[in-house]
C-alpha positions in Angstrom: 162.1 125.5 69.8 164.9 128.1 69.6 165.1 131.3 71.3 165.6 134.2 68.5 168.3 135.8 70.5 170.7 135.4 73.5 168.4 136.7 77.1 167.0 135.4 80.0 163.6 133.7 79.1 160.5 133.2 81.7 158.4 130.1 80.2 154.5 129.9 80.8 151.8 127.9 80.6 148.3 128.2 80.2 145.6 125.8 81.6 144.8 124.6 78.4 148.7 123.3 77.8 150.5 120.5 79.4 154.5 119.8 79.4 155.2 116.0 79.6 159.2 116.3 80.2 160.2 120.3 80.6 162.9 122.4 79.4 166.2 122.6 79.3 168.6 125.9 78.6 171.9 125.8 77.0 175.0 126.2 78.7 175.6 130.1 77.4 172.1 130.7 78.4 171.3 131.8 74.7 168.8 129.1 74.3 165.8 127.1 75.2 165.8 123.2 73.9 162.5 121.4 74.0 160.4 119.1 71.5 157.8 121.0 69.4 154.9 118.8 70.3 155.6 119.0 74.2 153.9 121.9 74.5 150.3 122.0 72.5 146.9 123.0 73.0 144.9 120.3 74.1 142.2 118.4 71.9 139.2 116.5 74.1 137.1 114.0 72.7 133.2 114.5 73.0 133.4 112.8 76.4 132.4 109.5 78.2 130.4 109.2 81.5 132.0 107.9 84.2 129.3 108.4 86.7 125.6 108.4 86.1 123.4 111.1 87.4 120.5 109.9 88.9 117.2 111.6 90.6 119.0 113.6 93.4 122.7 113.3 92.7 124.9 114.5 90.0 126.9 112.4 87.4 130.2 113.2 85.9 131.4 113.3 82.0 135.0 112.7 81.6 137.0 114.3 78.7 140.1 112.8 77.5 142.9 114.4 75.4 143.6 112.9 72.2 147.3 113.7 71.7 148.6 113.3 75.4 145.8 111.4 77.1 144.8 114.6 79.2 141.9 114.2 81.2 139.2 116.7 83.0 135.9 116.2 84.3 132.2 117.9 84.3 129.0 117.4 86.8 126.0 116.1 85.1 123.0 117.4 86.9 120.7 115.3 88.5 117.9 114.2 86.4 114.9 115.1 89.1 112.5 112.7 90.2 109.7 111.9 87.5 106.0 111.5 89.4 103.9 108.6 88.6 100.4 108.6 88.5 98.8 108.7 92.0 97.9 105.4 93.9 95.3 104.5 96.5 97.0 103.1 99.4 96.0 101.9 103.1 98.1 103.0 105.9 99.2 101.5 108.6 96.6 103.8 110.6 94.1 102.6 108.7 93.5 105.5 106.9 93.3 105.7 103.0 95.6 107.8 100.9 96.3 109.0 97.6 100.2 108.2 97.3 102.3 109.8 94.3 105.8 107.7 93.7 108.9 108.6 91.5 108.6 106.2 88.1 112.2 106.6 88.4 113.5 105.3 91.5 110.8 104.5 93.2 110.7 107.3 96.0 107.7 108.3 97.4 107.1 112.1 96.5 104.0 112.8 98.7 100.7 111.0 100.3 97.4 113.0 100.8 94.5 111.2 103.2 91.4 111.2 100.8 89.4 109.0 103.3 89.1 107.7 107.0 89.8 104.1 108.0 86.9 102.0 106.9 85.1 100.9 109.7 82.2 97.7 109.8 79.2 98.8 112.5 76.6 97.0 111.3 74.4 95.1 113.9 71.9 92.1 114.1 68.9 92.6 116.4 68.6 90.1 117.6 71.0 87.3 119.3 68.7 85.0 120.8 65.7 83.4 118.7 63.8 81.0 118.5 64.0 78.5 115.5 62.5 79.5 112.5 62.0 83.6 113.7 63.9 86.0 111.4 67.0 87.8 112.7 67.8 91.1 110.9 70.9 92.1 109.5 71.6 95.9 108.8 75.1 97.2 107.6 76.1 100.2 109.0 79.5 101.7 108.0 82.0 104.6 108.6 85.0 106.1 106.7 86.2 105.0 103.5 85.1 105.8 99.9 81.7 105.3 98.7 79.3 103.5 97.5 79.7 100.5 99.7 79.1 96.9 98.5 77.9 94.4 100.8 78.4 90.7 101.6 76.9 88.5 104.5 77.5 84.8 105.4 76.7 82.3 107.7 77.0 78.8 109.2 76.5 76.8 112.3 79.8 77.5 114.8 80.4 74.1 114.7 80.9 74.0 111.0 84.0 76.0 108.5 82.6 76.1 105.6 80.4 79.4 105.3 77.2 79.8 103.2 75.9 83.6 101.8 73.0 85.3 102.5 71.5 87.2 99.2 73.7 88.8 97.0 77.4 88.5 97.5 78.8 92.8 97.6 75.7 93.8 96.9 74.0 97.3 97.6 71.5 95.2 99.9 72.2 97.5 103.1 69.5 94.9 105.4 69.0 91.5 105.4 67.3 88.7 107.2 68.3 85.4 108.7 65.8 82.4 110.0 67.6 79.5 111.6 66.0 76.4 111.1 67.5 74.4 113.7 68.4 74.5 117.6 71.9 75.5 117.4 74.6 78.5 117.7 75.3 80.2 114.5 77.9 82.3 113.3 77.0 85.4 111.2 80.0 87.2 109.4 79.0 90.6 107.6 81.8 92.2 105.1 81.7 95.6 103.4 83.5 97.3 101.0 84.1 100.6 99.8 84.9 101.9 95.9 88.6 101.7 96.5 88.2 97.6 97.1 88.9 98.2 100.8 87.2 95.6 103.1 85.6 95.6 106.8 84.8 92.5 108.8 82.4 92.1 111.5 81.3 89.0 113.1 78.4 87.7 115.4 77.0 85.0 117.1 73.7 83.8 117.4 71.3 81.2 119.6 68.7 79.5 118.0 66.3 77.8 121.0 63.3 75.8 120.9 61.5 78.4 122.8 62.5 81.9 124.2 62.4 82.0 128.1 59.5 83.8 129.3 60.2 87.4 130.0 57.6 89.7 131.6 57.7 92.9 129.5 54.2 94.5 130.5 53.9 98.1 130.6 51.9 100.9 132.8 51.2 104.3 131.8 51.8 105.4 135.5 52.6 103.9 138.5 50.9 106.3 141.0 47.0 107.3 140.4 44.5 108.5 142.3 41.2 105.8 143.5 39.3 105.3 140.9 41.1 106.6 137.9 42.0 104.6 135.1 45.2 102.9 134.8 46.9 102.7 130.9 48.5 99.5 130.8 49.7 97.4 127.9 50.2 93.6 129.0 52.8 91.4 127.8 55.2 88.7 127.5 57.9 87.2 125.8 56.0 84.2 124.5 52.6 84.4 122.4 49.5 84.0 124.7 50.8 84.3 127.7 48.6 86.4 130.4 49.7 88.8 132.6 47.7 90.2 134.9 47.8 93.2 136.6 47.6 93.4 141.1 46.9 95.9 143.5 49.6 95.4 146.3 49.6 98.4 148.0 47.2 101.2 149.2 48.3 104.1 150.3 46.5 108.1 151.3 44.0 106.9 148.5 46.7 106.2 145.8 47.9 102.8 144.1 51.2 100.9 143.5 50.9 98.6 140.8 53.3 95.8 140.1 52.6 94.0 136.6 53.4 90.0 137.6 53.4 87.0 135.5 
């Protein structure tokens, strides 16, 4: 390019223009001496990314100049996390939740409790019997979802291999067990709630030949006037066995009574 007359010449540029090699000015100052195509506005291409945004943290697109190999850069904004559908989860404290994750990345986005820790507190009544004399099993449970399901087993304690009672996670909340032998047996009770989570709860149990005898008589009162009548309900551990009913003790017209067997 040629300056149009002899003067002193400012050159500028604008942020869209790029100079590869300068300018030079001839020796009487009259003009300036450059290349035509030095000096251009710039034309990008539609971009490539160099960095991919991702759930939390920007990207950048990078534009390059077609005619001098220019470059200059954008942000991409982060994409945000996408939610899944909720999940039912177990804690670590036992507790259930409702856990939402990012289908993205995987992050978790937020847990809500929607139920306690499941918790087994069924019971037998019994933990001594004699062979052939029903013990009864009743499921008893806390926390968790409902309806609960349950599942009851046994075997003797020397065994591994354990057998079911009734229905395997059934809605059975009570059953019964009869031992058939002299032995120690090994009752396991499981329940389960609607979200498939599981409580265990194990006891142990004596079958004998015959249960020791056990005075378990009764009196309606234990101090009475002479001649009044004493309620009393006589028994014992094993069928008919007597008891009997003694007075030890006389004292200011009143009774002590001891039952003895």
């Amino acid at each position: 390019m040629t300056a149009l007359r002899s003067a002193n010449y400012v050159l500028y540029s604008s942020p869209s223009m790029t100079s590869s090699s300068g300018w030079s000015i001839t020796s009487d100052n009259s003009s300036l001496i450059g290349s035509d195509d030095i000096w251009h506005d710039h034309s990008y291409n539609s971009g490539t990314v160099t960095q991919k945004a991702d759930c939390t943290t920007d990207g950048v697109r990078t534009y390059t100049c077609s005619q001098c190999g220019a470059t200059k850069t954008e942000a991409i904004s982060a994409t945000g996390h996408t939610p899944s559908a909720a999940v039912t989860e177990t804690g670590n404290d036992g507790k259930v939740y409702s856990v939402v994750y990012c289908s993205t990345c995987g992050d978790e986005l937020g847990r809500t409790v929607i139920a306690d820790e499941l918790v087994n507190n069924s019971t037998v009544n019994k933990t001594t019997v004699t062979a052939g004399t029903n013990v009864t099993i009743t499921s008893s449970v806390e926390g968790g979802t409902a309806p609960y399901y349950y599942a009851y087993y046994y075997k003797r304690s020397t065994n591994t291999a354990w057998k079911t009672l009734g229905t395997e996670f059934g809605t059975n909340s009570s059953v019964a067990f009869a031992p058939t032998a002299e032995a120690y047996f090994d009752i396991k009770v499981i329940v389960k709630d609607a979200d498939g989570n599981t409580a265990e709860k194990l006891f142990s149990v004596q079958a004998v030949a015959e249960l020791p005898l056990t005075n378990v008589s009764v009196v309606g009162r234990t101090s009475v006037n002479l001649g009044t009548a004493i309620p009393h309900d006589r028994k014992g551990s094993r069928r008919n066995f007597s008891i009997y009913l003694f007075l030890l003790l006389q004292e200011k017209h009143k009774y002590k009574l001891e039952a003895l067997g």
